[in-house]
OpenMM code with the backbone's topology and positions (N, CA, C; nanometers):
from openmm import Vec3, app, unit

residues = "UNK UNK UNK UNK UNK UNK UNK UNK UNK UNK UNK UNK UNK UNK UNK UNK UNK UNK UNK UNK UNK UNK UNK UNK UNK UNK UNK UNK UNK UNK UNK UNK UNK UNK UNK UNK UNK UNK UNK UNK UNK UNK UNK UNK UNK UNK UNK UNK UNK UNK UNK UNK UNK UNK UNK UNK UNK UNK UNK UNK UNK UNK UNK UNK UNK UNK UNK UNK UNK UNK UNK UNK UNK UNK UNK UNK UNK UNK UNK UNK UNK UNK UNK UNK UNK UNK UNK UNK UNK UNK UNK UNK UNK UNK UNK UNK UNK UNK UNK UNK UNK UNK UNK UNK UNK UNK UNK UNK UNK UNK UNK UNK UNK UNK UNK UNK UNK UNK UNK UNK UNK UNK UNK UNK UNK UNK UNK UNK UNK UNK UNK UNK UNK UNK UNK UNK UNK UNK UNK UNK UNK UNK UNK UNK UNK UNK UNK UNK UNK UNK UNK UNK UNK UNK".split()
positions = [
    Vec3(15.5739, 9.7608, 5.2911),
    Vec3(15.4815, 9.7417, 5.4001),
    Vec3(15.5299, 9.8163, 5.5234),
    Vec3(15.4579, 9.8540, 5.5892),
    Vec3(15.4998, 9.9338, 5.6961),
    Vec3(15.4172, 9.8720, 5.8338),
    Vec3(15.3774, 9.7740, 5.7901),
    Vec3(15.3295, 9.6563, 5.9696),
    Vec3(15.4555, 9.5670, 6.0435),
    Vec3(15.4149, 9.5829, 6.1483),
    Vec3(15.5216, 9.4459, 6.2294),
    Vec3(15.4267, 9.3825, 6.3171),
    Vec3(15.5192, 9.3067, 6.3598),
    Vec3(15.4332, 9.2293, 6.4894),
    Vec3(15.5329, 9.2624, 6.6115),
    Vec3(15.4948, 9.3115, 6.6759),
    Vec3(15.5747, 9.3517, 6.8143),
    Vec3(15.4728, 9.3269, 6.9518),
    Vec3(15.5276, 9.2563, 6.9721),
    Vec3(15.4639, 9.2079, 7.1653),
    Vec3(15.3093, 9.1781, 7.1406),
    Vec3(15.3104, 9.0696, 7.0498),
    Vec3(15.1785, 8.9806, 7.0413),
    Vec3(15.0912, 9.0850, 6.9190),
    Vec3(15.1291, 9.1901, 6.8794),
    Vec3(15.0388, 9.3219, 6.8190),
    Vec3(15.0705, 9.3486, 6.6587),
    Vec3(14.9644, 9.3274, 6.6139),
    Vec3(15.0062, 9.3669, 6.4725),
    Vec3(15.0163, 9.5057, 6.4439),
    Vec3(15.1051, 9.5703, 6.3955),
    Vec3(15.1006, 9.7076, 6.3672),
    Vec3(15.0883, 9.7629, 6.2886),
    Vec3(15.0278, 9.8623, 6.2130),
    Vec3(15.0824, 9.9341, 6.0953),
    Vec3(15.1266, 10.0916, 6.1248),
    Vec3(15.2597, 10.0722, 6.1131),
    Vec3(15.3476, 10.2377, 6.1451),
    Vec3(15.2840, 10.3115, 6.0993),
    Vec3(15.2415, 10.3255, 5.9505),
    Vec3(15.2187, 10.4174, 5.8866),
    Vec3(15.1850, 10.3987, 5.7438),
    Vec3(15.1455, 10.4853, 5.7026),
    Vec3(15.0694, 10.4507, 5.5753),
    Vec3(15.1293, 10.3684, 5.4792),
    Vec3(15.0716, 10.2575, 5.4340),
    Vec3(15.1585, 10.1341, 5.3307),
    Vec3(15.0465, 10.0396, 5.2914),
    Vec3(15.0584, 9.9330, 5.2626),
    Vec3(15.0793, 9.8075, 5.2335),
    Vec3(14.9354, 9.7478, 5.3070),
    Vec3(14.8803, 9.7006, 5.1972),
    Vec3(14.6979, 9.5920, 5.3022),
    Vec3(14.7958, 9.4755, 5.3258),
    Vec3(14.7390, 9.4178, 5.4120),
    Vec3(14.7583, 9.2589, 5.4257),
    Vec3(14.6136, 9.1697, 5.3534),
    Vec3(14.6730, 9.0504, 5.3560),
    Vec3(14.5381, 9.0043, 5.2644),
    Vec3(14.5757, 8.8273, 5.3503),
    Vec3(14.4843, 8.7733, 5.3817),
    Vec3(14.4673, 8.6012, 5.4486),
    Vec3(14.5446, 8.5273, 5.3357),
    Vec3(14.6158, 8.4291, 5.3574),
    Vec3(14.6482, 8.3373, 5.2481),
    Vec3(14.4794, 8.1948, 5.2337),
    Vec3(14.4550, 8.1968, 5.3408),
    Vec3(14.3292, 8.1097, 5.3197),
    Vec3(14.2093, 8.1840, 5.3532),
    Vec3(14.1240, 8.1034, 5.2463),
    Vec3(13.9523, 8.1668, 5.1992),
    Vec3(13.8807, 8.1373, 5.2764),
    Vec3(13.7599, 8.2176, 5.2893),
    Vec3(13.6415, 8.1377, 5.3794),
    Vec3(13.5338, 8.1497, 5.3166),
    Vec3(13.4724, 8.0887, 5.3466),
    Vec3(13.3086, 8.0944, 5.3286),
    Vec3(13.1763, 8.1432, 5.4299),
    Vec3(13.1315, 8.1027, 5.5259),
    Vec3(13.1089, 8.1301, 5.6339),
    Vec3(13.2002, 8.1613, 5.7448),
    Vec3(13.1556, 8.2585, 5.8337),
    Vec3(13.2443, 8.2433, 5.9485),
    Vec3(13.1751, 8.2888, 6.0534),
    Vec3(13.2634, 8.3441, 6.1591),
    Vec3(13.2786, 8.4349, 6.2532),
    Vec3(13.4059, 8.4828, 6.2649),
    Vec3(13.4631, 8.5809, 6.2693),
    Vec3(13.6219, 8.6231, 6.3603),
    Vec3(13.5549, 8.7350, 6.4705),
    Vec3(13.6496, 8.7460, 6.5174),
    Vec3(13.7064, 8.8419, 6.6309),
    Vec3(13.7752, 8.8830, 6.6404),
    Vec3(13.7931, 9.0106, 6.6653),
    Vec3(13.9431, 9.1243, 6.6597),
    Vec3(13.8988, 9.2145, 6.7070),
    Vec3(14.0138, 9.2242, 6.8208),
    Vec3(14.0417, 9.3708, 6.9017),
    Vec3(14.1305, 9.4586, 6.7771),
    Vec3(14.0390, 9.5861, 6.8138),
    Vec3(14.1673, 9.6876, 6.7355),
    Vec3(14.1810, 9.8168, 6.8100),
    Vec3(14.2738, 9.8745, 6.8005),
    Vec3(14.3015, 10.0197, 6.8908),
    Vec3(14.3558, 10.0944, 6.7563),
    Vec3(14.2399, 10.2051, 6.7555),
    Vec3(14.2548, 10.3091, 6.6142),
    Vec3(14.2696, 10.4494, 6.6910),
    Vec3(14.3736, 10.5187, 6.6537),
    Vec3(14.4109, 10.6629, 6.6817),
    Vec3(14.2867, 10.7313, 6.6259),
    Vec3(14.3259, 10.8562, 6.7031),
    Vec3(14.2300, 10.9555, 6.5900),
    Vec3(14.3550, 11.0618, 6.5623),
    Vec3(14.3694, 11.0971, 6.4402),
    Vec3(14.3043, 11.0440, 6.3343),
    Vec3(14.3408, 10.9185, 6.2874),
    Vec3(14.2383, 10.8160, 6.1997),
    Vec3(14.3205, 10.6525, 6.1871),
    Vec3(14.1894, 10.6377, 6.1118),
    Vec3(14.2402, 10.5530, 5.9938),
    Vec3(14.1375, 10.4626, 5.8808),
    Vec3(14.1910, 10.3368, 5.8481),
    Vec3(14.1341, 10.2565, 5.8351),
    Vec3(14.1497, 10.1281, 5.8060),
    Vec3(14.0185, 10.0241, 5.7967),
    Vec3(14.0075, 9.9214, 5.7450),
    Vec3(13.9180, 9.7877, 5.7362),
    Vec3(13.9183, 9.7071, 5.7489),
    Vec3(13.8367, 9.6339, 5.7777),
    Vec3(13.8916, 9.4675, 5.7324),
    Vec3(13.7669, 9.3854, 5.6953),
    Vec3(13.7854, 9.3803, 5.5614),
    Vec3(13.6976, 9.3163, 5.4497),
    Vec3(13.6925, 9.1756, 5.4842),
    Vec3(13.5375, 9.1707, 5.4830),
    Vec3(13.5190, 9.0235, 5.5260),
    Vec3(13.5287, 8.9455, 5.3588),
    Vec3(13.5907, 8.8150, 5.3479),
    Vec3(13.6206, 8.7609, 5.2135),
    Vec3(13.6697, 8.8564, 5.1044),
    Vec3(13.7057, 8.9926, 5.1349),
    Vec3(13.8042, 9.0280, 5.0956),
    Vec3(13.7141, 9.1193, 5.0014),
    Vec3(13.5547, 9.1220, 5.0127),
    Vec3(13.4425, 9.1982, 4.9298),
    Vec3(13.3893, 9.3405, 5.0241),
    Vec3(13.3590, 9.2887, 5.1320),
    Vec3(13.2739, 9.3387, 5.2196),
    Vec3(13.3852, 9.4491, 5.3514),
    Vec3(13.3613, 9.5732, 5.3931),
    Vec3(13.4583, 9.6491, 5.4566),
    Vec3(13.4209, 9.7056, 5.5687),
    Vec3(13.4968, 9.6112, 5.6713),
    Vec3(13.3565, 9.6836, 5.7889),
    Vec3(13.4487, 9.7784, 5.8741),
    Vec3(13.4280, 9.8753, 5.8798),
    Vec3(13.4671, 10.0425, 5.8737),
    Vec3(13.5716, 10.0501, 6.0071),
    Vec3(13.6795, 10.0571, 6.0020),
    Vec3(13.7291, 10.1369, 6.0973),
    Vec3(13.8074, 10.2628, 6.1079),
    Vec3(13.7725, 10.3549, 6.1798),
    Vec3(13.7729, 10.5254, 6.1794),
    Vec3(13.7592, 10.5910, 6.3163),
    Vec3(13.8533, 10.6715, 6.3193),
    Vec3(13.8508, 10.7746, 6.3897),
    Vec3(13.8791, 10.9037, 6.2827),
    Vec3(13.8274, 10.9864, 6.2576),
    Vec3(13.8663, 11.0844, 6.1655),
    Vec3(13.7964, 11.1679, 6.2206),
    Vec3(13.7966, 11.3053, 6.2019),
    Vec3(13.6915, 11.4249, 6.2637),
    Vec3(13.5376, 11.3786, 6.3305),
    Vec3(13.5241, 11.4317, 6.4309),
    Vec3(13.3425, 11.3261, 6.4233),
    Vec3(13.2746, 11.4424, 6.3133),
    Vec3(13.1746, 11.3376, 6.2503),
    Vec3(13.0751, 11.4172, 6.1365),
    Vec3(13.1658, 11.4125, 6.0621),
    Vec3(13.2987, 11.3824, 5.9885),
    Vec3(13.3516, 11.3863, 5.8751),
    Vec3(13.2845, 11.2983, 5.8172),
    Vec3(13.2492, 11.1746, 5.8499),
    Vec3(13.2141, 11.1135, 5.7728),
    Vec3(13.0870, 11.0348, 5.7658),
    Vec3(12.9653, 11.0041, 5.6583),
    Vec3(12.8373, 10.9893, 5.7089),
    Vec3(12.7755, 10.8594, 5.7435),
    Vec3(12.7035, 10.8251, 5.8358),
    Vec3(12.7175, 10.7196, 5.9216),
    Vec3(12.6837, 10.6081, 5.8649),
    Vec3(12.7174, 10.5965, 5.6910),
    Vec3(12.7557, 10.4271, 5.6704),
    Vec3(12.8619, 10.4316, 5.6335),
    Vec3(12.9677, 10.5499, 5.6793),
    Vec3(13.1064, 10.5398, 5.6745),
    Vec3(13.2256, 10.5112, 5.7978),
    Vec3(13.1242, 10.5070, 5.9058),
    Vec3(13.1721, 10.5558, 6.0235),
    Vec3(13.1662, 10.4082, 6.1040),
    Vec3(13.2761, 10.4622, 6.2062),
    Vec3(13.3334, 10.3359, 6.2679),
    Vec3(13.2224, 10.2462, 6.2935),
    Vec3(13.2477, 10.0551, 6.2438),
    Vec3(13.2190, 9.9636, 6.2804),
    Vec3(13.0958, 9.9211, 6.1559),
    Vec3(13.0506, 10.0434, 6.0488),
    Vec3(12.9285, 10.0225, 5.9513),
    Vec3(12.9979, 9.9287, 5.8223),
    Vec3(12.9456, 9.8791, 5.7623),
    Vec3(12.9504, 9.7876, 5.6326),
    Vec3(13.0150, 9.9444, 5.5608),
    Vec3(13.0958, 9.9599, 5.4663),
    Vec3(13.1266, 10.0558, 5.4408),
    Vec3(13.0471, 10.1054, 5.3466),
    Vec3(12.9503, 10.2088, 5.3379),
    Vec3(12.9040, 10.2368, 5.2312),
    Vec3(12.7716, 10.1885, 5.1872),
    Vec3(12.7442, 10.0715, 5.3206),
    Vec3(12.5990, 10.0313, 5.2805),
    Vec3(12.5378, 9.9775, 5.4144),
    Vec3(12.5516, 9.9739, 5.5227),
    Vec3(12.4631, 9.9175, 5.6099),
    Vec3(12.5967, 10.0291, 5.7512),
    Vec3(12.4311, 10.1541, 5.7932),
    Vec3(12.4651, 10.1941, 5.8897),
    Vec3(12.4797, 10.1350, 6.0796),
    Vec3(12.5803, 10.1453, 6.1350),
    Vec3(12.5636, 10.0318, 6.2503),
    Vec3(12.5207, 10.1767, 6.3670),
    Vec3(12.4225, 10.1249, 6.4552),
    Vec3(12.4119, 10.1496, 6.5887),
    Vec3(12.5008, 10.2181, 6.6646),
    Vec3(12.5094, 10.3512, 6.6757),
    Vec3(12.6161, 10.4294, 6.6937),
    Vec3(12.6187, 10.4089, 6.8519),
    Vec3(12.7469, 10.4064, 6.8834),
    Vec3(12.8165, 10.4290, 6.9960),
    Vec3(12.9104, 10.5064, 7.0871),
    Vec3(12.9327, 10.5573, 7.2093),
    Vec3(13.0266, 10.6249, 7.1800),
    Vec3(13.1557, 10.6081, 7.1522),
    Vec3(13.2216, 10.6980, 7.0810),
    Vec3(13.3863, 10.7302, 7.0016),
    Vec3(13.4684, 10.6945, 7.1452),
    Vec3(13.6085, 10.5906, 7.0829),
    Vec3(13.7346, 10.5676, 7.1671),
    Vec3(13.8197, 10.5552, 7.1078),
    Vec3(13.8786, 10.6816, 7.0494),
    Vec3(13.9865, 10.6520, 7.0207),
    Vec3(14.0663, 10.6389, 7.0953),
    Vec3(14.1919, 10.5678, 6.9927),
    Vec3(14.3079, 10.5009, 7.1175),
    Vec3(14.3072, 10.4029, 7.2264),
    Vec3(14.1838, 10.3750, 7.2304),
    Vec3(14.1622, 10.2480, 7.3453),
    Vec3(14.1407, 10.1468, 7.2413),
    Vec3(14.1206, 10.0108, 7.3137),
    Vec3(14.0876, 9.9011, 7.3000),
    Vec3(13.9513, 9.8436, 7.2329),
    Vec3(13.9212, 9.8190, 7.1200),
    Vec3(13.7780, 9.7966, 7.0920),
    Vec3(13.7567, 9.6921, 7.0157),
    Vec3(13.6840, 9.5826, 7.0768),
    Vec3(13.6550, 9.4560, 7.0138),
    Vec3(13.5513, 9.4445, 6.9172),
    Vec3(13.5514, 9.3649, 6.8387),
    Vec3(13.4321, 9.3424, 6.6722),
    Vec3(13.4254, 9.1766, 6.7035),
    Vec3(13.3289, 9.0919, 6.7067),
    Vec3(13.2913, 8.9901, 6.6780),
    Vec3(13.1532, 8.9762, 6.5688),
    Vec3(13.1989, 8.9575, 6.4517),
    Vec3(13.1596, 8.9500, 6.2796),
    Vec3(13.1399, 8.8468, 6.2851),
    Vec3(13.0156, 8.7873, 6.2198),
    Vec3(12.9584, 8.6843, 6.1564),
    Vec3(12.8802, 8.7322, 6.0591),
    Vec3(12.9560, 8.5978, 5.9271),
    Vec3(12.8902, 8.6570, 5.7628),
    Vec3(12.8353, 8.4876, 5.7500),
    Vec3(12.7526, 8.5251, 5.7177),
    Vec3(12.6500, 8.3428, 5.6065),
    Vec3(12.5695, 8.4406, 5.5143),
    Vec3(12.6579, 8.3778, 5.4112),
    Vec3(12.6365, 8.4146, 5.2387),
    Vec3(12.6744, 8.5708, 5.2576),
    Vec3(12.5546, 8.6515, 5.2527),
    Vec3(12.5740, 8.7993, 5.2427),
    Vec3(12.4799, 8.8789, 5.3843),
    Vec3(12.4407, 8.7674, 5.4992),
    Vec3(12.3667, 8.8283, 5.5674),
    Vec3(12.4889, 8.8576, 5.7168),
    Vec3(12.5297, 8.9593, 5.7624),
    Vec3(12.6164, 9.0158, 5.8157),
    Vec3(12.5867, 9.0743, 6.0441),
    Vec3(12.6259, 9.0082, 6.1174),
    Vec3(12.6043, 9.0390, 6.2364),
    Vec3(12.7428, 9.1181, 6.3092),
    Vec3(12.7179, 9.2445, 6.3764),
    Vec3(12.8385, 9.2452, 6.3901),
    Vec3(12.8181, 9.2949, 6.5302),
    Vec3(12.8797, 9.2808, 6.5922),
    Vec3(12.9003, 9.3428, 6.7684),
    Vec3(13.0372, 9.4088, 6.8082),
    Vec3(12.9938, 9.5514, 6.8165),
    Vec3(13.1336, 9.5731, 6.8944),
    Vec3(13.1248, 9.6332, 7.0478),
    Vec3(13.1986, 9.5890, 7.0881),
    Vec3(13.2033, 9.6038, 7.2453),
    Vec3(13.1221, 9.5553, 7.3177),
    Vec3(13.1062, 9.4223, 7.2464),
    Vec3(12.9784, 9.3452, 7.3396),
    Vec3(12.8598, 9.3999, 7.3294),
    Vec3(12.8000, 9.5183, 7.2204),
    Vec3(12.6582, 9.5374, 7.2026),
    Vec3(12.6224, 9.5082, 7.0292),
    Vec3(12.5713, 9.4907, 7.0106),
    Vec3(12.5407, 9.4499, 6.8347),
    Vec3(12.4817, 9.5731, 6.7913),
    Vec3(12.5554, 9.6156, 6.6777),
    Vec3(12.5494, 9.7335, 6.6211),
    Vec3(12.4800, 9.7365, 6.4448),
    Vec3(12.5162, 9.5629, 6.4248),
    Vec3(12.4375, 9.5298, 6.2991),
    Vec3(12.3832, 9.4219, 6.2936),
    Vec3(12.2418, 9.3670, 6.3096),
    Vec3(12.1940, 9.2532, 6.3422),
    Vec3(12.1136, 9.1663, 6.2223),
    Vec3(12.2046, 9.1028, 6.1912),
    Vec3(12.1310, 8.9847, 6.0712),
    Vec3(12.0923, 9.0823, 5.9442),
    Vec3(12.1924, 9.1715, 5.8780),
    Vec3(12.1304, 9.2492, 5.7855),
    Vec3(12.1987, 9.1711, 5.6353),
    Vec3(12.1444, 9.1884, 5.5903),
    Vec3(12.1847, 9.1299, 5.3966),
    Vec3(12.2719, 9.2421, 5.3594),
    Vec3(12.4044, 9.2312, 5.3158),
    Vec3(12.4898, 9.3151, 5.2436),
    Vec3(12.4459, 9.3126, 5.0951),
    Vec3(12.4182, 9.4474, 5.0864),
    Vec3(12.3423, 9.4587, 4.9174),
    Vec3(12.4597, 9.5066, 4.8058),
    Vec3(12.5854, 9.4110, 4.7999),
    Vec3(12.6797, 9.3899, 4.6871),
    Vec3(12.8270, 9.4790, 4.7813),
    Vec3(12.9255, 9.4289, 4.6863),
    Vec3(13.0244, 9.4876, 4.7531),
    Vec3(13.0765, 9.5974, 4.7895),
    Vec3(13.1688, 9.6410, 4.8751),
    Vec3(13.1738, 9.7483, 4.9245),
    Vec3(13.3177, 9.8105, 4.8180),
    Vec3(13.2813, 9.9349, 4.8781),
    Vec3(13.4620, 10.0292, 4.7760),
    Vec3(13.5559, 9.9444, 4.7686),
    Vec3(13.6590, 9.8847, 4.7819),
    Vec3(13.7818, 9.8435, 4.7401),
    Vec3(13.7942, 9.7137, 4.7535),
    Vec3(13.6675, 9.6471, 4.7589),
    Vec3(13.6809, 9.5137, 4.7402),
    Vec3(13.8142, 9.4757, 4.6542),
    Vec3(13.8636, 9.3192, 4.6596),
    Vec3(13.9273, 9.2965, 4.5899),
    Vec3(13.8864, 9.1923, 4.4609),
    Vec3(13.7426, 9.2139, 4.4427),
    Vec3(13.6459, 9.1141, 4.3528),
    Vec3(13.5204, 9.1642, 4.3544),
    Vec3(13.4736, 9.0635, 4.2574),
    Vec3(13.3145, 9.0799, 4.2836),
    Vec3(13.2706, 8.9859, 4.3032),
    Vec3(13.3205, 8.8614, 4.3614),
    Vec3(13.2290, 8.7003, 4.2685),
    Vec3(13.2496, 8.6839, 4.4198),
    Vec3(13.0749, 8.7493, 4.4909),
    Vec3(13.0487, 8.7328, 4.5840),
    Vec3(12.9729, 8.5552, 4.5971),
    Vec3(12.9528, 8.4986, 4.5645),
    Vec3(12.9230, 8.3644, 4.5872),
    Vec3(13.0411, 8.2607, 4.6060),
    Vec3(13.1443, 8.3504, 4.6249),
    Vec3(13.2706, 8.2199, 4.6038),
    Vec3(13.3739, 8.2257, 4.7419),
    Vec3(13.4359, 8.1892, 4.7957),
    Vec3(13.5176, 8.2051, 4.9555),
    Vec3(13.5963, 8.3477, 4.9244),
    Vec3(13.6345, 8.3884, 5.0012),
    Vec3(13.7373, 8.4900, 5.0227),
    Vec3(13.8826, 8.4834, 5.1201),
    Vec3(13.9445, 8.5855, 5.1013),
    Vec3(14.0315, 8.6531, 5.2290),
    Vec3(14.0121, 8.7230, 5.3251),
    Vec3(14.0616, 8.7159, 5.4272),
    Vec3(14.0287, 8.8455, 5.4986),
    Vec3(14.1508, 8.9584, 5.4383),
    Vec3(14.1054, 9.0842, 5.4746),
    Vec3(14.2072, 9.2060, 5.4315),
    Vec3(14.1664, 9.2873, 5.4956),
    Vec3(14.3123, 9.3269, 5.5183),
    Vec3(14.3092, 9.4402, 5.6234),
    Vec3(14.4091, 9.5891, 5.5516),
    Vec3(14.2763, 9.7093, 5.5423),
    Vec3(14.3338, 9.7713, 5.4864),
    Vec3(14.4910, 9.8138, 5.5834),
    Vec3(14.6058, 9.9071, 5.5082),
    Vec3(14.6931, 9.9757, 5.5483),
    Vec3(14.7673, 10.0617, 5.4643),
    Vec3(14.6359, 10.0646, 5.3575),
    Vec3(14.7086, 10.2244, 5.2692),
    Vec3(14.6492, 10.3850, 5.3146),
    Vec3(14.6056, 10.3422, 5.4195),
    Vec3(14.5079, 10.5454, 5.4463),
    Vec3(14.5944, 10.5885, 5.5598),
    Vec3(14.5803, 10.5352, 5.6862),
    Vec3(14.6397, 10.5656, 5.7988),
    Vec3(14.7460, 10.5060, 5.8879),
    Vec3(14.8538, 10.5152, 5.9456),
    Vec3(14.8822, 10.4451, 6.0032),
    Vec3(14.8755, 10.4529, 6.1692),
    Vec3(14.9340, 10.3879, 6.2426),
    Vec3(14.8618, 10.3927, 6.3966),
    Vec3(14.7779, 10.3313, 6.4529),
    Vec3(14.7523, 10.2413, 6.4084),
    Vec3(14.6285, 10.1348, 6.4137),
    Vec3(14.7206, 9.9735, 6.4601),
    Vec3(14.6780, 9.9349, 6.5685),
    Vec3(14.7208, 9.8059, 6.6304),
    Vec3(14.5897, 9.6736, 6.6107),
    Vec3(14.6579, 9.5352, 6.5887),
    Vec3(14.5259, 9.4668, 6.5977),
    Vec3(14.5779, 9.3405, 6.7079),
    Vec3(14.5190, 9.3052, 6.7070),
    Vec3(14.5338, 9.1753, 6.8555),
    Vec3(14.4102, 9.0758, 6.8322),
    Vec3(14.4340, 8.9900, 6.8949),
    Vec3(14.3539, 8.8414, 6.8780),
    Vec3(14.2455, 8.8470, 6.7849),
    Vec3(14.2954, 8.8043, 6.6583),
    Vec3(14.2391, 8.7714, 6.6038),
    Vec3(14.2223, 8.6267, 6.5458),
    Vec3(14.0963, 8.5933, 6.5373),
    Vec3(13.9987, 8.4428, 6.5898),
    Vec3(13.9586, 8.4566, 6.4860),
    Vec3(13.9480, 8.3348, 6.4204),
    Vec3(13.8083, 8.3116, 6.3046),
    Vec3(13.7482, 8.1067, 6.3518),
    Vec3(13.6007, 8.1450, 6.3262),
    Vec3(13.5508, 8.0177, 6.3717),
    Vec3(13.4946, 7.9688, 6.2386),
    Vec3(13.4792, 7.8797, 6.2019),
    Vec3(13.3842, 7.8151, 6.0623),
    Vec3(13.3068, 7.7198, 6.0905),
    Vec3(13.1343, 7.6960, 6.0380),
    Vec3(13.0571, 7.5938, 6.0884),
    Vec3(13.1509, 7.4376, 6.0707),
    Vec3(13.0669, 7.3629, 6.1214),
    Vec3(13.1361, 7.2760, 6.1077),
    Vec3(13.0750, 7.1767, 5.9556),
    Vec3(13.1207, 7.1696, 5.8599),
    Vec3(13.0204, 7.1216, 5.7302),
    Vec3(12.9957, 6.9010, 5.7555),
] * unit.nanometer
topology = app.Topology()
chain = topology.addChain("A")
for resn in residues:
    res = topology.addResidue(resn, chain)
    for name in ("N", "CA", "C"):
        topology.addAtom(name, app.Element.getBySymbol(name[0]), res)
């Protein structure tokens, strides 16, 4: 693994090792600031199926349900402009497979149905709780900070 935690910040030096939640969810919300270099790839799969995109890589390298903040591969988000190296917040909410996501305080994917899992899921048995995972085998340079998860109350 090539992450630490240094001064409240999760890190990943350099190319290695995903992290994966020891506990599942079902519904949620989280929140996470992340600060991605350019160049910098990484994710973080909601229940450990679903990969909601983070990238700085060439602009136009990659096509815009690949590109920072989109469902990876299947639901394009509301483009914004590019920061790399700064500070950029995601507040995600998933119930079942229908997906909201906001970053930087504007909503970029609003109440859309994820139509099956994304590339590197770590499953398929989307009806059942998950992990969160955070990729850290593509890039390294990527910091994360407060990260929050809320669950209804059953």
């Amino acid at each position: 693994s090539r992450w630490i935690v240094k001064d409240g910040l999760l890190i990943n030096k350099d190319h290695g090792a995903n992290l994966k939640s020891t506990r599942q969810f079902d519904d949620f919300k989280v929140h996470f600031e992340v600060n991605c270099p350019e160049p910098g790839n990484s994710g973080f799969y909601l229940r450990g199926r679903y990969e909601v995109q983070i990238e700085y890589e060439a602009a136009n390298e990659n096509p815009p349900e690949r590109q920072m903040g989109s469902i990876y591969g299947r639901l394009t988000p509301k483009e914004l402009p590019r920061k790399p190296g700064q500070w950029e917040t995601f507040d995600v909410t998933l119930v079942g497979r229908t997906v909201t996501v906001a970053r930087n305080g504007v909503t970029t994917i609003d109440r859309r149905e994820i139509e099956g899992i994304t590339g590197g899921a770590l499953d398929a048995n989307e009806g059942e709780p998950g992990p969160f995972y955070i990729q850290g085998d593509h890039t390294g340079g990527l910091k994360f900070r407060n990260i929050t998860v809320s669950v209804p109350k059953r």
